[in-house]
C-alpha positions as CSV (number, residue, x, y, z in Angstrom):
1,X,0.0,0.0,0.0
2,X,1.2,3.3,-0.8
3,X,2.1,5.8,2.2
4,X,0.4,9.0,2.5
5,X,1.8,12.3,3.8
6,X,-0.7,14.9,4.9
7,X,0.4,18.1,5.5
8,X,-1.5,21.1,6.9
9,X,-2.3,24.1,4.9
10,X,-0.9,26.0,7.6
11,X,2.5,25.2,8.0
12,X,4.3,23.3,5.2
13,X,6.6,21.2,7.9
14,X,3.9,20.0,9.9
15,X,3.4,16.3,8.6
16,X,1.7,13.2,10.5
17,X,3.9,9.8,9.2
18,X,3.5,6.5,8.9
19,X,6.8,5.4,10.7
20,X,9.6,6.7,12.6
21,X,11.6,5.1,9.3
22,X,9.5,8.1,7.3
23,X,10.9,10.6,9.4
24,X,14.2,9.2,9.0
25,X,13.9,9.3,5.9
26,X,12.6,12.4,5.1
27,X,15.4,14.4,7.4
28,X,17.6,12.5,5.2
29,X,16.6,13.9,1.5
30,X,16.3,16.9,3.5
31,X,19.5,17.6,4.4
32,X,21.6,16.2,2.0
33,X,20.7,14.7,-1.6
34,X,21.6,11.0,-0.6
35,X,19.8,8.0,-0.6
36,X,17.9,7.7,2.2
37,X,18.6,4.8,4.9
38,X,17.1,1.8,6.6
39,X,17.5,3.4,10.4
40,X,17.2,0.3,12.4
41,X,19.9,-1.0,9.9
42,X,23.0,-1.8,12.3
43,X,21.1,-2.2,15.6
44,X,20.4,-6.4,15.0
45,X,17.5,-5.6,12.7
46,X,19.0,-5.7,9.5
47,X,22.9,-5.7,9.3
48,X,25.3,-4.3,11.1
49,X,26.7,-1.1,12.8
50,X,29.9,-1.1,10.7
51,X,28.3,-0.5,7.4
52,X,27.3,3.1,8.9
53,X,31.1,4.0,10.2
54,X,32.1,5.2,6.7
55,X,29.9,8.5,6.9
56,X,29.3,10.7,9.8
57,X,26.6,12.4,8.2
58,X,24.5,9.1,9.0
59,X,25.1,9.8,13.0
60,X,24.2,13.3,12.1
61,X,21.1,12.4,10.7
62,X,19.9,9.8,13.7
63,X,20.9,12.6,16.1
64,X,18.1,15.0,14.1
65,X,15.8,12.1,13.9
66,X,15.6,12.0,17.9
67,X,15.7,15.2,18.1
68,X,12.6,15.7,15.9
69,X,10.9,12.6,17.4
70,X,11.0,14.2,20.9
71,X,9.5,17.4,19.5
72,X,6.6,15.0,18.6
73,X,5.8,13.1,21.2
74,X,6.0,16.5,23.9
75,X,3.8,18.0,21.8
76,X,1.4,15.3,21.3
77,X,-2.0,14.6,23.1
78,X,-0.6,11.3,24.0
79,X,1.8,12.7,25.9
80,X,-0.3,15.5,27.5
81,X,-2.5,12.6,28.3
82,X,0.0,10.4,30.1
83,X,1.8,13.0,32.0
84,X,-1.1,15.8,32.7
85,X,0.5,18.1,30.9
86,X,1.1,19.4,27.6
87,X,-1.6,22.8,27.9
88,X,-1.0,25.9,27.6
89,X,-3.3,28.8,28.4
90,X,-3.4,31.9,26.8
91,X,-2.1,31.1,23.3
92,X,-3.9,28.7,20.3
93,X,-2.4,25.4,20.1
94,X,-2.8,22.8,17.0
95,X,-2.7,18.7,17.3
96,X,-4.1,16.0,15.2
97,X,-7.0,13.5,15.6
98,X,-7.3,11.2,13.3
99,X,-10.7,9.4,11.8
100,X,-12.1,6.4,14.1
101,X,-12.7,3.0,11.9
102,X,-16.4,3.5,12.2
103,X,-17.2,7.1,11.7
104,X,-20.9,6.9,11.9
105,X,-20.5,5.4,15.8
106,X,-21.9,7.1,18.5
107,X,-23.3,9.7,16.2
108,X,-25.8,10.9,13.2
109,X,-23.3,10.6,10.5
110,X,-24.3,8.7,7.8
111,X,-22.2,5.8,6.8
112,X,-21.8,7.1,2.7
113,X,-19.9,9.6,4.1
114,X,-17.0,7.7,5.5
115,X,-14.8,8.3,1.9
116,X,-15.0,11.8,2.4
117,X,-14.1,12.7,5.7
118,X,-9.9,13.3,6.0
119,X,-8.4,10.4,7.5
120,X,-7.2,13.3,10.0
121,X,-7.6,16.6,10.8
122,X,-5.7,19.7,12.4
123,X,-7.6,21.1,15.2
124,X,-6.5,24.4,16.8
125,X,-7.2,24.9,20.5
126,X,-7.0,27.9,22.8
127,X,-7.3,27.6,26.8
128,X,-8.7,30.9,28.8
129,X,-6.0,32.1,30.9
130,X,-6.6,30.6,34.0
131,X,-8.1,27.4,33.3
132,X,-7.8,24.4,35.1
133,X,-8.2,21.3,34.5
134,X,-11.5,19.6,36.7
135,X,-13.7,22.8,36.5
136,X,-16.2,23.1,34.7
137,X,-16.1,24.8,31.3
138,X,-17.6,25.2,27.8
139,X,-17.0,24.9,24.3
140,X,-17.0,27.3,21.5
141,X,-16.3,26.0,18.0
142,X,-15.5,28.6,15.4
143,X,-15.1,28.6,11.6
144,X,-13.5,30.6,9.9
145,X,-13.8,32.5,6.0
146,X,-11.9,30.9,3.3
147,X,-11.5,27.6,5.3
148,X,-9.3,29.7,7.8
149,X,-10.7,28.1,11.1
150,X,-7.8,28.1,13.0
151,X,-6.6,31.1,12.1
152,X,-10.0,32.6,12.8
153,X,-9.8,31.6,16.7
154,X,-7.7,34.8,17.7
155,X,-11.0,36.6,17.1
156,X,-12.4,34.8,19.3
157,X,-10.2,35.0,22.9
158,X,-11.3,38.0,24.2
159,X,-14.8,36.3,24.2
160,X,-13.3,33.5,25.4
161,X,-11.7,35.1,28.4
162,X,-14.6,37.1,29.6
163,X,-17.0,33.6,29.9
164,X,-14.1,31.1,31.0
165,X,-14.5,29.0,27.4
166,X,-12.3,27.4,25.3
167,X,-12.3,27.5,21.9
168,X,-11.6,24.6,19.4
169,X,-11.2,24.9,15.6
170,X,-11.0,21.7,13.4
171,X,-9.1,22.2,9.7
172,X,-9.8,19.8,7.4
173,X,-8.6,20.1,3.9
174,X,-10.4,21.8,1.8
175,X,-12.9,20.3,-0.4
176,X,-16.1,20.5,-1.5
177,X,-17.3,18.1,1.3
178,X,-15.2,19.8,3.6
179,X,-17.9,20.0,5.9
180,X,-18.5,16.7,6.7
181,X,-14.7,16.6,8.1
182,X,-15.6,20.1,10.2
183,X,-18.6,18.2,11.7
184,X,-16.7,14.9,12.4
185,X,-13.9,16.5,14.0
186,X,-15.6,18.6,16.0
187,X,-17.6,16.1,17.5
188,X,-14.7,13.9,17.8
189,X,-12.7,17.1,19.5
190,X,-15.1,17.2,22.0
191,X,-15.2,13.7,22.9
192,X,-11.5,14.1,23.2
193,X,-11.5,16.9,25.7
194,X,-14.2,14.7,28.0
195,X,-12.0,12.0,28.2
196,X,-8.9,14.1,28.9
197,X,-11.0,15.8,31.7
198,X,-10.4,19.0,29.9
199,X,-14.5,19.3,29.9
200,X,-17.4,17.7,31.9
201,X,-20.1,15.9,30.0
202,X,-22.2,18.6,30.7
203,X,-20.2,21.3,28.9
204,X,-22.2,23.2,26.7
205,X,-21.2,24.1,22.9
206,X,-22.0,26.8,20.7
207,X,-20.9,27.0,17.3
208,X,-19.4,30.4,15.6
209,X,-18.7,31.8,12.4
210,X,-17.9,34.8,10.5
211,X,-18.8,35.3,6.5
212,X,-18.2,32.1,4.7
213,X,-17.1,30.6,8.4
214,X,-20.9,32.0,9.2
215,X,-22.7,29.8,6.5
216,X,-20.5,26.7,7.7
217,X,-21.4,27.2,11.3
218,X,-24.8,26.9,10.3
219,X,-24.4,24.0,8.3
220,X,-22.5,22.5,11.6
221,X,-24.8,23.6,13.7
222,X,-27.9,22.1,11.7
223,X,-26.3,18.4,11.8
224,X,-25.7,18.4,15.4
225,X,-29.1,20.0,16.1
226,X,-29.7,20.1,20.3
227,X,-26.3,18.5,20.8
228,X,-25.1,21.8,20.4
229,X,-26.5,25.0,22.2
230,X,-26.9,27.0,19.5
231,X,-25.2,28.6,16.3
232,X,-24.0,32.1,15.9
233,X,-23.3,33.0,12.5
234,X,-21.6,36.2,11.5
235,X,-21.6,38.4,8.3
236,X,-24.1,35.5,7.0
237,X,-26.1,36.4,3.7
238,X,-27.1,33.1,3.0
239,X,-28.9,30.6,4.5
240,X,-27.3,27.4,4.6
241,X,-29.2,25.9,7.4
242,X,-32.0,25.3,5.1
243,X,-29.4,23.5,2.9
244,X,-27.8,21.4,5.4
245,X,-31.3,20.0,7.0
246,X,-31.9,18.7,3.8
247,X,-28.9,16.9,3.6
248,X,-28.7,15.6,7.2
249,X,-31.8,15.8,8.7
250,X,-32.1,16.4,12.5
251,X,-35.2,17.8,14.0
252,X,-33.9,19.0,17.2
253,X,-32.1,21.2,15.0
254,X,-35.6,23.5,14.7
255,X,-35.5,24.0,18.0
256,X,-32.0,25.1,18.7
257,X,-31.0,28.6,19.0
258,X,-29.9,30.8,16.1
259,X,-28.4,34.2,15.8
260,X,-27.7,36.0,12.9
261,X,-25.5,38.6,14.0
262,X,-25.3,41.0,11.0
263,X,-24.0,44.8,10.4
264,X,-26.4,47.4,8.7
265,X,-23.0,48.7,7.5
266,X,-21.8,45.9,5.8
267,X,-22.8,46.0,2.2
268,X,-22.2,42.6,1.5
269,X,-24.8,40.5,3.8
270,X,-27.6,43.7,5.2
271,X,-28.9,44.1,1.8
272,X,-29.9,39.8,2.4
273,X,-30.2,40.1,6.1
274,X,-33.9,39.8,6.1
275,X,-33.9,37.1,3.1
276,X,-32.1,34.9,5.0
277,X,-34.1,35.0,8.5
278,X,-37.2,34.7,6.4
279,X,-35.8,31.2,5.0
280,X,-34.7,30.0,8.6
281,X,-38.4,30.7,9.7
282,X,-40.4,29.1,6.7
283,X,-38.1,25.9,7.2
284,X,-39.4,25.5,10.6
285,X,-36.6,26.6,12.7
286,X,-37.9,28.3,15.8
287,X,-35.7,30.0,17.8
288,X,-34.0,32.7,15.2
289,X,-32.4,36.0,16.2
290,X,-31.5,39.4,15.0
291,X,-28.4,40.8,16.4
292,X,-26.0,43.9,15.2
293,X,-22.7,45.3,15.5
294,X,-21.0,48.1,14.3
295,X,-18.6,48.2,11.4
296,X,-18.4,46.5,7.9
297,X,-17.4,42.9,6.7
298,X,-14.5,43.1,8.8
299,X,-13.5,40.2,11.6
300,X,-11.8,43.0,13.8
301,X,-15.0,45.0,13.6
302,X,-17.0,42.6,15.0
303,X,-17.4,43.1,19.0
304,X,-18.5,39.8,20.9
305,X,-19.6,40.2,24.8
């Protein structure tokens, strides 16, 4: 079977492997334009040590390889998880969760999507300043325009700090069932942070969004229905809760909060402000709001408290 590499549209280096042999290897076409080597080669696995004496390059290259593999396990949720460590308030951390062998477990998701949901996912997490692990917290899950979750959560912290929550972000790659892997993960980030402790089971979670991050919080939102507390979607001037129903029913989703939180200002979504809260009513969704802020179709403008 061929290996994969997946690497985050983030940050280029940033690669989950299949082997500590792939790192190896990689480090070694890296650094120098050499064949790369077997690294258990010379330790009674496959020959011996001699055959690497010739070169010191190949004792450089071990040397970077557990250097590197150190990085990863300190920063990995295993590791937070066996040591009770590993978080850091304040600032947004990233780690990876990858798909579970029956996606539709424990959940709505149909079973047709399985081929379409990333086999893992980037999620980006922030912890209030603060926080401590045992109390009781909740959840906000924000999306972001362009497919630029994580890099959307930074809007988010000063909210985050004034109500004590912690926000969580899941990347997929982008594709034009994207959305399916946003849902996944962020059910499967949750689950995550109630077996870590990080959150009780009776966290709440409310899902954000601003502009195109708006229209897939609502789509989010619509498949988890009353699992979630409600949707808050941002510089929205479409409605894509409508949409998403009809592709995933959930009728608890009709009775789960709502709130359009649109700028008269903002030329792009007021003229369809109206448009849009109409549809979410004729579809049957009960509890929609009307909210506004000051400024235009600008992230920074937008004022959350």
């Amino acid at each position: 079977m061929k290996k994969r590499y997946i690497f985050s549209p983030l940050a280029e280096n940033h690669v989950i492997l299949n082997s500590f042999q792939d790192l190896y290897n990689i480090l070694c076409l890296r650094f120098r334009n050499k064949p790369a080597l077997n690294l258990f080669h010379g330790f009674g696995m496959t020959g011996g040590l001699n055959e690497y004496k010739k070169s010191i390059y190949h004792y450089f290259y071990l040397f970077v390889f557990m250097f590197v593999l150190s990085i990863f396990f300190l920063s990995s949720p295993v590791f937070a998880q066996q040591t009770g460590g590993g978080i850091k308030t304040g600032s947004v951390m990233t780690f990876y969760l990858n798909k579970d062998k029956n996606v539709s477990q424990g959940n709505n998701i149909p079973r047709t999507w399985d081929s379409s949901i990333d086999d893992s996912c980037m999620i980006g997490i922030y912890f209030p300043k603060g926080f401590k692990k045992g109390n009781k917290v909740n959840v906000l899950t924000v999306f972001g325009p362009g497919g630029n979750n994580i890099d959307s959560i930074v809007q988010y912290t000063g909210f985050a700090e004034q109500l004590g929550l912690i926000i969580i972000s899941p990347e997929p790659q982008r594709s034009e069932t994207s959305y399916r892997s946003c849902y996944y993960y962020t059910l499967k980030t949750i689950d995550y942070l109630k077996q870590q402790g990080l959150i009780t089971p009776s966290s709440k979670v409310v899902i954000a969004g601003m502009s195109g991050g708006g229209k897939l919080a609502l789509i989010v939102g619509t498949f988890g229905g009353d699992y979630f507390c409600g949707t808050l979607a941002i510089g929205c001037n479409q409605d894509t809760a409508t949409v998403a129903y009809s592709w995933l029913p959930n009728p608890s989703a009709k009775n789960t909060p709502i709130v359009i939180l649109n700028s008269p200002n903002d030329s792009m979504v007021s003229p369809f402000t109206e448009s849009v809260l109409d549809s979410l009513k004729e579809t049957g969704f009960e509890k929609v709001y009307h909210r506004t802020y000051t400024g235009g179709h600008d992230r920074t403008s937008v004022i959350l408290g």
